[in-house]
C-alpha positions as CSV (number, residue, x, y, z in Angstrom):
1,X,6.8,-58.3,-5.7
2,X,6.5,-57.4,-1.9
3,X,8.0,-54.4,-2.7
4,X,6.4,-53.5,-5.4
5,X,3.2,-54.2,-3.4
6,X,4.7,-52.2,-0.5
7,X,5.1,-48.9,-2.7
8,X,1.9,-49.0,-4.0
9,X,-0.3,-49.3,-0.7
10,X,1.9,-46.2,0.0
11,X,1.0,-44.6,-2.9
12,X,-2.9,-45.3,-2.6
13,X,-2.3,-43.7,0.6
14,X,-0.6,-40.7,-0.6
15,X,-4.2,-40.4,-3.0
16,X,-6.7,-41.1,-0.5
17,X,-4.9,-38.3,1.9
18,X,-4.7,-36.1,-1.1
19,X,-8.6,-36.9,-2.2
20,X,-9.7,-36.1,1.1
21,X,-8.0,-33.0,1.4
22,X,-9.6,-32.0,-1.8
23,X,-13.2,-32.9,-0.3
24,X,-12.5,-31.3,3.1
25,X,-11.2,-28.3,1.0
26,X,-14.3,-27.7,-0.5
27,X,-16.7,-28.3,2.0
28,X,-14.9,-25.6,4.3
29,X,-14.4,-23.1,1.1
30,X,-18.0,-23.4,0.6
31,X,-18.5,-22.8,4.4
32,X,-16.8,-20.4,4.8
33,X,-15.1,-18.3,2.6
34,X,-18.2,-17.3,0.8
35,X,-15.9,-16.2,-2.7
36,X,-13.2,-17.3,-4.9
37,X,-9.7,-16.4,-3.4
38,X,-10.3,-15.9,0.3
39,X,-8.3,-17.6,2.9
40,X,-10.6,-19.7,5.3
41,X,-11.6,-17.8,8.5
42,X,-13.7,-18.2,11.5
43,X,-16.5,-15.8,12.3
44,X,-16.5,-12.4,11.5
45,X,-13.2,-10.7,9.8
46,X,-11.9,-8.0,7.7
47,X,-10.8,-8.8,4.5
48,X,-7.3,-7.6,3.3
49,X,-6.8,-6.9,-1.0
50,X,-3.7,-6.2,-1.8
51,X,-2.5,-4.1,-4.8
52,X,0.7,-4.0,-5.9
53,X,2.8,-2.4,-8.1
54,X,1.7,-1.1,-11.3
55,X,-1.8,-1.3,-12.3
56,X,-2.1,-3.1,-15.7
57,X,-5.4,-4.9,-15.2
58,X,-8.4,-4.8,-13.2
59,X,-10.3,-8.2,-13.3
60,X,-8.6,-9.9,-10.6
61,X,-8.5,-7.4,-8.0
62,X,-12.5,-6.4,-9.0
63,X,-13.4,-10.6,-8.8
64,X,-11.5,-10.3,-4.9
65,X,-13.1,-7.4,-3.9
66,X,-16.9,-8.6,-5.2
67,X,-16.2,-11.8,-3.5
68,X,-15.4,-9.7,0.0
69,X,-18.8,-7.8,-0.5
70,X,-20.6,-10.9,-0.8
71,X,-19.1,-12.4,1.8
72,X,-21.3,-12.0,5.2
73,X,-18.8,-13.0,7.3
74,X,-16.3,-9.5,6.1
75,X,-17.1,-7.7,7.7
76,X,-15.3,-4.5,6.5
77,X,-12.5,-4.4,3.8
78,X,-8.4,-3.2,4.0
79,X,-7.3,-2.5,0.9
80,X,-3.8,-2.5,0.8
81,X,-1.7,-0.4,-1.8
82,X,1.9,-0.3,-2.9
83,X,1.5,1.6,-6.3
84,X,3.1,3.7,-8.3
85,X,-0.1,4.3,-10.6
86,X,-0.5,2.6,-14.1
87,X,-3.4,2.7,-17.1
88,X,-6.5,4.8,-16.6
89,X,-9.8,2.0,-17.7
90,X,-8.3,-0.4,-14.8
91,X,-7.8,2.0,-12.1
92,X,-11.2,3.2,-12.6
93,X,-13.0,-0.4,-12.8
94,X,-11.2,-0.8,-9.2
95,X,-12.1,2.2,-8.2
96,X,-15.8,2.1,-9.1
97,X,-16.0,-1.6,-7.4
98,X,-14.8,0.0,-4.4
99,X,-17.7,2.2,-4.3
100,X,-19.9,-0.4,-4.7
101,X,-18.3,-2.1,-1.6
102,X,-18.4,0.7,0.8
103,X,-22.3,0.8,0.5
104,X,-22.5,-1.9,2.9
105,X,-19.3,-2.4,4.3
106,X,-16.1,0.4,5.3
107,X,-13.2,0.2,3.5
108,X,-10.2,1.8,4.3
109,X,-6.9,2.3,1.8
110,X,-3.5,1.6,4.0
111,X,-0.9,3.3,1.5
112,X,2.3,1.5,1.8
113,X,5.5,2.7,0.1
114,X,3.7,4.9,-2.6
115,X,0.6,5.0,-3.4
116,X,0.2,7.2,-5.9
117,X,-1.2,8.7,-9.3
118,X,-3.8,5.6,-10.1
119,X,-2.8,4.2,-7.0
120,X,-4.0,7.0,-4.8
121,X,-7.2,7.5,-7.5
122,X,-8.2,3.8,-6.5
123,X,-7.3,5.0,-2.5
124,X,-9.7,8.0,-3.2
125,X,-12.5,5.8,-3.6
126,X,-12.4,4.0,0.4
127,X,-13.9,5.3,3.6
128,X,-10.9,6.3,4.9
129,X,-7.2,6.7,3.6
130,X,-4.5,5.5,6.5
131,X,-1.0,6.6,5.3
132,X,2.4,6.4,6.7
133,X,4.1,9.9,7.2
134,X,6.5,9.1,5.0
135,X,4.2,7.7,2.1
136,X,4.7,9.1,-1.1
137,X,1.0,9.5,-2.6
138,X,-0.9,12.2,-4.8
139,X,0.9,12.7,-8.0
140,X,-2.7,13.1,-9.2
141,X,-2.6,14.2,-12.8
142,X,-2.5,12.2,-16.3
143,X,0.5,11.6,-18.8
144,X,1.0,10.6,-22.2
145,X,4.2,9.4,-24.1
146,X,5.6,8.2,-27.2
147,X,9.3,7.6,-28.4
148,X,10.6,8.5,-31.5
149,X,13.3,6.8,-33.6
150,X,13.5,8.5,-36.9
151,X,16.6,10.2,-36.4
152,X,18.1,6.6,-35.6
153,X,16.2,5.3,-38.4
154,X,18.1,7.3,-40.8
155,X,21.7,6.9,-39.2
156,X,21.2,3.2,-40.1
157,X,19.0,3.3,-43.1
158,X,16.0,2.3,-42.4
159,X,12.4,3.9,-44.0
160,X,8.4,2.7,-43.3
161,X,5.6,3.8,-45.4
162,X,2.1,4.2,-44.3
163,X,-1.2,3.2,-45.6
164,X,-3.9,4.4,-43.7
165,X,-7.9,4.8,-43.2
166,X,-7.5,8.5,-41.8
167,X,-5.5,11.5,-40.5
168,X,-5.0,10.3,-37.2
169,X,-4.6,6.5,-37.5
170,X,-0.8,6.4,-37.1
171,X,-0.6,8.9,-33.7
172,X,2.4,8.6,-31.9
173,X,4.6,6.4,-34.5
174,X,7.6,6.7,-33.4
175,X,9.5,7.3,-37.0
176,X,8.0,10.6,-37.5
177,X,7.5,13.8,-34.9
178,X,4.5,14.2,-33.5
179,X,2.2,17.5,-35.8
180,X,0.3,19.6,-34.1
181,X,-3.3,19.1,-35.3
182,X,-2.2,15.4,-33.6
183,X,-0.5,17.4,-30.7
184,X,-3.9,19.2,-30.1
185,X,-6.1,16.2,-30.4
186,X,-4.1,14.4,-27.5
187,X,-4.2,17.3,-25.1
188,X,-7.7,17.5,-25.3
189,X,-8.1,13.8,-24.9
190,X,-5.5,14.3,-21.6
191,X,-7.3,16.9,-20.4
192,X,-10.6,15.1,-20.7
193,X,-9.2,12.0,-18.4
194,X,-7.5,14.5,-16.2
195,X,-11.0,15.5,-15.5
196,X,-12.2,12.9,-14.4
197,X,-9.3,12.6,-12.3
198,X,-10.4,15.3,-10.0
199,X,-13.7,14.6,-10.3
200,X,-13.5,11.2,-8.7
201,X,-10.9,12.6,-6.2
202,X,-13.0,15.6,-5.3
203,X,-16.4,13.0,-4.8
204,X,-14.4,10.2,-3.0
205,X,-12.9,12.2,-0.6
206,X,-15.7,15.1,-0.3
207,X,-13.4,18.0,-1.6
208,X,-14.6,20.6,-3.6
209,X,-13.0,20.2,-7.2
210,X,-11.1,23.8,-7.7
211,X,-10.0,22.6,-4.4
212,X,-8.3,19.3,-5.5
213,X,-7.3,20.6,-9.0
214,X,-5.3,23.0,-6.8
215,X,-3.3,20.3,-5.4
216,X,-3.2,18.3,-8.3
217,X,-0.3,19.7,-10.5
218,X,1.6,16.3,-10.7
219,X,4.1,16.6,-7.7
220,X,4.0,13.9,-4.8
221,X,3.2,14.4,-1.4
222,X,4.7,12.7,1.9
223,X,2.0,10.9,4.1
224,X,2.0,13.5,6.0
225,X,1.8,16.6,3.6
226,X,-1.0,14.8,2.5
227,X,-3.1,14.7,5.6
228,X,-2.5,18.2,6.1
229,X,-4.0,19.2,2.9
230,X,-6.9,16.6,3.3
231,X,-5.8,14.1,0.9
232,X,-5.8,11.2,3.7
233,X,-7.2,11.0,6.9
234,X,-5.4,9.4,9.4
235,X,-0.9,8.5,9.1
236,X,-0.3,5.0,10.8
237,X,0.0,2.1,9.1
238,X,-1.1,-1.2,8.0
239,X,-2.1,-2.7,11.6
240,X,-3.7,0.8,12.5
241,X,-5.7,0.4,9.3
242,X,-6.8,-3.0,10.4
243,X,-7.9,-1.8,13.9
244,X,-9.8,1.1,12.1
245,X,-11.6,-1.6,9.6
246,X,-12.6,-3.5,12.8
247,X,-13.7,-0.7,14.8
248,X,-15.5,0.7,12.0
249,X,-17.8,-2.2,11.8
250,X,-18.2,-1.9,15.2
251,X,-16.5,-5.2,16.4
252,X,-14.5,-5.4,19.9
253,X,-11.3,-7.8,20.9
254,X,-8.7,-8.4,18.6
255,X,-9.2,-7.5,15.0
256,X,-9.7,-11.2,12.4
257,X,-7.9,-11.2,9.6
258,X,-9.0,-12.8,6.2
259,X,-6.3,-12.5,3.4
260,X,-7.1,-12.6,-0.8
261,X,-5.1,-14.9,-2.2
262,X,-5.0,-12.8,-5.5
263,X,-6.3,-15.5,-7.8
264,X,-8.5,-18.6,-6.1
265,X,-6.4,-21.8,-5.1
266,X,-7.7,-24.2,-2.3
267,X,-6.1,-23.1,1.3
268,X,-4.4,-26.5,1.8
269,X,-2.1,-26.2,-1.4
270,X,-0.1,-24.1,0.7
271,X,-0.6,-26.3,3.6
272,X,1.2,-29.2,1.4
273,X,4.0,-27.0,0.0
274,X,2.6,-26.7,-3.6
275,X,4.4,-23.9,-5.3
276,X,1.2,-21.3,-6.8
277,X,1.4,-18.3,-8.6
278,X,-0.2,-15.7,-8.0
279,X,-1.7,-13.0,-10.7
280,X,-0.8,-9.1,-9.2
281,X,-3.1,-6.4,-10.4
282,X,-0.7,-4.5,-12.2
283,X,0.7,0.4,-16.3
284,X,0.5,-1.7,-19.1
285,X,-0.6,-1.3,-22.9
286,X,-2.1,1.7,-24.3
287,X,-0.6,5.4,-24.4
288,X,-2.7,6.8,-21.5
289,X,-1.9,6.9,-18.4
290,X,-2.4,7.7,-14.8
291,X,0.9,7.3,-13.9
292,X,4.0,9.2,-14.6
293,X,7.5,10.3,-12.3
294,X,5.7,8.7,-9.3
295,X,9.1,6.5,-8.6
296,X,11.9,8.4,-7.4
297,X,15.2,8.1,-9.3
């Protein structure tokens, strides 16, 4: 019985640590963070996104950035990228938030490894673009694939039959080539996004479009080709970026760093050792793309 009584004043103890933590948590979140998924800081600070890998979704990386603009105590924005590009609707949701942010606050992209296709698109969108020299970015352009298995179909026998509402319902199924009315329809629909590719290039960075659509055939730059030919401003890398979001905003002494967590958890989770996972903005489903032969082989 002692015992028994022993272990469960501990465990009480355990709880009324934990519960307190909890309402400590809150009170500082609510302090100071100012938005869901930002590490607690003191004072004023720049606020550091990261983006990694490919782009499959937008939500979570839109929420972080939102939360930064709303945030009085950010008071400019890194946004760090290590992408090789991915789906078209999500890299332009990011890229239009971005906009939105740099209305009251700078925010400047620090490419990483690559940054490029949808990743430099979303880049194209900041105050300024910090790139290593030896960055692989551009790639701008659009690409769209299908596989076909018919030939393998009939090695082994197998047949599908299609019912459909109109001409163009089953584009791109892989058991039959591809026709040309469909071929056509694609391009244009391509051509359209590649568009607006350029377009959003040409007004982020303040290039004129036959200037960008010039340099965007597809290939990838280096960090520094890229600066030469106007496509980033500045090579150095992600601590230079930091110490040109905190000059920017006109602050002095040693830059304050405020990290998104990528998906809101309380600070002291980690404090505690409580394994959390976080959600990555990541090309995913759909046909469309903005990335394509980004990642060297």
């Amino acid at each position: 019985m002692p015992r028994r009584r022993s272990w469960l004043r501990r465990f009480a103890f355990v709880i009324g640590i934990g519960l307190a933590l909890v309402g400590i948590s809150a009170i500082l979140e609510r302090l100071g963070a100012g938005g869901a998924g930002v590490g607690m800081a003191l004072g004023s600070s720049v606020g550091v996104v990261e983006l990694q890998g490919e782009i499959r979704d937008a939500e979570t990386i839109v929420d972080d950035l939102a939360s930064l603009r709303k945030d009085p105590s950010v008071v400019a924005v890194v946004v760090r990228i290590d992408s090789p590009g991915g789906a078209v609707a999500p890299s332009q949701e990011i890229y239009d938030e971005i906009l939105r942010l740099k209305e009251t606050k700078p925010v400047i992209a620090s490419l990483g490894n690559i940054a490029a296709s949808g990743g430099y698109y979303i880049a194209a969108a900041a105050t300024t673009i910090v790139a290593a020299p030896g960055t692989l970015t551009g790639s701008i352009g659009v690409i769209m694939q299908f596989s076909g298995f018919r030939q393998l179909a009939e090695k082994v026998g197998v047949t599908q039959e299609i019912v459909k509402s109109g001409t163009f319902k089953d584009v791109g199924n892989p058991m039959r080539p591809v026709t040309e009315a469909e071929r056509k329809l694609l391009q244009n629909m391509v051509d359209d996004v590649y568009a607006q590719f350029v377009d959003a290039v040409a007004s982020g960075r303040g290039i004129d479009p036959a200037k960008v659509r010039e340099l965007a055939d597809g290939r990838l730059y280096s960090g520094q080709q890229a600066k030469a030919a106007g496509l980033v401003d500045e090579l150095g890398g992600y601590t230079r970026a930091i110490a040109i979001a905190w000059e920017r905003a006109g602050q002095t002494g040693e830059p304050r760093v405020r990290k998104v967590r990528g998906g809101w958890h309380p600070w002291w989770i980690d404090m505690i050792g409580e394994a959390v996972t976080s959600v990555r903005p990541g090309v995913g489903g759909g046909l469309l793309f903005l990335y394509g032969g980004a990642t060297p082989q």
